[in-house]
N, C-alpha and C positions, 0 to 999 in steps of 0.2 A: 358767592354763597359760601357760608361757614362753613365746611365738615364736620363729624362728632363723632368721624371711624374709632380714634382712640378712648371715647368718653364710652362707646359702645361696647371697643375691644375690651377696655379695663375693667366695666362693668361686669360683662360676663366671664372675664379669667379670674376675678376675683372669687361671683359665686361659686364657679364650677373646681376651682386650680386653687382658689386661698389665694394669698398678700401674693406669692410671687408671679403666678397666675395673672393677678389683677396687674402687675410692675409691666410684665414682657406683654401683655395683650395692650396696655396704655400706649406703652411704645413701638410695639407694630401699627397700632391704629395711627399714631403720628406719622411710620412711615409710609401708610397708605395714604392718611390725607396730603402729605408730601409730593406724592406722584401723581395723583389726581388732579393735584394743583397745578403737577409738570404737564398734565395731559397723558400720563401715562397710567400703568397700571397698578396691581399693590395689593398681592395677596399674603394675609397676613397664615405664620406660621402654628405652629404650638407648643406649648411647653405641661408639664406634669410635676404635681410634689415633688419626685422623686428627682429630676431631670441635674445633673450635675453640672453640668454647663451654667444652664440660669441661678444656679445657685450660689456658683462663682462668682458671675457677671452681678447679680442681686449688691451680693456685699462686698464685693473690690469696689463698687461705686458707692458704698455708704462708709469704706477706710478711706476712698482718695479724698470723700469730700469733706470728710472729718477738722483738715487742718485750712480750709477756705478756698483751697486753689488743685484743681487739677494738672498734672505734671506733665509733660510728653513722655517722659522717662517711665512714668507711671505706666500711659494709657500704651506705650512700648512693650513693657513688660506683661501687660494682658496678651496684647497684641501675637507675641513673639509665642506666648506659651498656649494659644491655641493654636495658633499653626502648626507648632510640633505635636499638637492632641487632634485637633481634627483637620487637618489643611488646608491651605487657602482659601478657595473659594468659601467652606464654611465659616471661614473667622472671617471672612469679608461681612457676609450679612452679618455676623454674631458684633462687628465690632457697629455696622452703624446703627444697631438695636443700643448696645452699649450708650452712645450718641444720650440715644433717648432717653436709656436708665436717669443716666447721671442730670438730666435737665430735671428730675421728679424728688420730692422729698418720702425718704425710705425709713417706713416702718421698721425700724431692726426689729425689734421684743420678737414681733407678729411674723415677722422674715425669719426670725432663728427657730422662733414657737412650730414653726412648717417644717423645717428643715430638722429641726428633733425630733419630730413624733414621725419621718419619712426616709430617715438615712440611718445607719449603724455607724455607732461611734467610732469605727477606726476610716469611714469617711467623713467624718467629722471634722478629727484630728486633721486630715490632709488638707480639708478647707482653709483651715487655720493655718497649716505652714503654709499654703498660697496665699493668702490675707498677710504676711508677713515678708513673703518677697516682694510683691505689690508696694508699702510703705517703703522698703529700703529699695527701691528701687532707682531711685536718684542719691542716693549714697551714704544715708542716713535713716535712724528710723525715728518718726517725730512722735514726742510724746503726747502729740493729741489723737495720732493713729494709733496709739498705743492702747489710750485708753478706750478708743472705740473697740478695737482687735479684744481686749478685755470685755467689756461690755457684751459683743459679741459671744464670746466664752463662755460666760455665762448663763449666755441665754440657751445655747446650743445644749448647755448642760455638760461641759468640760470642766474640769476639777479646774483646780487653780497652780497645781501640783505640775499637771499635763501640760497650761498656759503656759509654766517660767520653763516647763523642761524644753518647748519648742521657740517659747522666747530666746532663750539662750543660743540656741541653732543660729540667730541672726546678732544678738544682741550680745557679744563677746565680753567677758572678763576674767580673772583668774580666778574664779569659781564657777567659770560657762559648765566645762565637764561634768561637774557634780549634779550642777543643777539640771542637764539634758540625762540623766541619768537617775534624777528624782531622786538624789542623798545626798547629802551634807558632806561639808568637810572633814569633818570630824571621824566618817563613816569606816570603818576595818576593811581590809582587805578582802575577808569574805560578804562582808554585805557590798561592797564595790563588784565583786563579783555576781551574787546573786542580784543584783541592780540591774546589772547588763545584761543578763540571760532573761530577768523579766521583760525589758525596755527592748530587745532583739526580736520578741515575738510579739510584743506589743505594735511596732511600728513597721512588722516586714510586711513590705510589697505586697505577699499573697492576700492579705487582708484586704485589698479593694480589688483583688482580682477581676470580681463582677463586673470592673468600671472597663474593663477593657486593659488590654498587654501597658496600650500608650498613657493609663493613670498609673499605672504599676510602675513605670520608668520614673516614673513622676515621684513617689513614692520611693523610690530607690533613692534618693538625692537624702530625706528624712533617715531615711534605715544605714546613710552613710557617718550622718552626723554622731550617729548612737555610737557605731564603731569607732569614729575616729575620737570621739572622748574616752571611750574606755582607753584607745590606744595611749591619749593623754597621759588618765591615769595611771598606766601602766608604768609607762615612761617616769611619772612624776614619784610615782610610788615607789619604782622599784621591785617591780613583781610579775608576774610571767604566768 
């Protein structure tokens, strides 16, 4: 006999939770009729607009599948950085929900449309430098994750400014600094300056404090790149 736990779950996560609601109640209802099928059990969980995890999980599975093929490197790198955010046992369920994400075709518009009108933009921004380790995660970043991770940005409602300045975090040239720093080459020593003191409380840790100490650490990795281009410029510039 068929099951239709997921066609149930995603029904109602949808009405009640919106697009990502409808994504993680799909795929727990998969993994319920899963067990059912084992002879076992399969009680599905829940998630909320706001829930920062499935939001994660949402579009790291709509950048890996961007370029046709899912990586191990990839699904490592999810893997790796919930364990250091929630521990084992939760990135256990969290990764064979993931499983199910990735087998579903994801609304981005509708996914980032949830995710902006329920998150403040400096957890936004952190999405997006996640979305970004995710692609370089196998050693490169591909320009069709790129253009999604784009895409994404804009639906989130992230300037384009904020895009190239956390692009750069990953995607290195001789103008990475400037641009993680949101000014140009060209820019004076005190606009270099006032750059950095905007971009330093722009992207400090305290700003997703709410998410817990272990999104902050996380966030700390972002608020390192900001320093260490100033340090760049400093170095390049010649100025103190």
């Amino acid at each position: 006999m068929t099951n239709y736990s997921k066609w149930l779950w995603g029904g109602l996560g949808w009405a009640f939770m919106g697009p990502i609601g409808g994504i993680i109640g799909f795929a727990l209802g998969a993994l319920a009729d899963s067990e059912q099928a084992k002879g076992g059990g399969g009680r599905p969980g829940a998630t909320h607009p706001g829930d920062f995890g499935a939001s994660l999980l949402v579009l790291a599975g709509a950048v890996m599948k961007s370029d046709g093929k899912v990586l191990k490197s990839e699904l490592d790198y999810v893997r790796k950085f919930f364990v250091h955010q929630f521990g084992k046992e939760h990135t256990q369920e969290r990764m064979l929900l993931f499983r199910e994400i990735l087998k579903q075709d994801l609304p981005v518009k509708e996914i980032c449309t949830q995710i902006r009108d329920n998150m403040a933009h400096p957890v936004r921004l952190q999405l997006l430098h996640f979305l970004f380790g995710v692609s370089l995660a196998d050693g490169h970043v591909d320009p069709r994750e790129v253009e999604t991770i784009s895409n994404i940005a804009h639906h989130l409602g992230i300037s384009a400014k904020d895009f190239e300045s956390i692009k750069a975090m990953f995607v290195k040239d001789r103008e990475a600094a400037y641009r993680i720093l949101e000014i140009t080459p060209d820019a004076s020593v005190e606009e270099i300056k006032k750059a950095y003191r905007k971009m330093a409380v722009k992207y400090h840790p305290d700003k997703v404090e709410h998410l817990g100490k272990d999104f902050q650490k996380a966030a700390q990795e972002k608020f390192q790149q900001v320093n260490q281009a100033y340090e760049d410029l400093k170095k390049e510039r010649g100025f103190s």
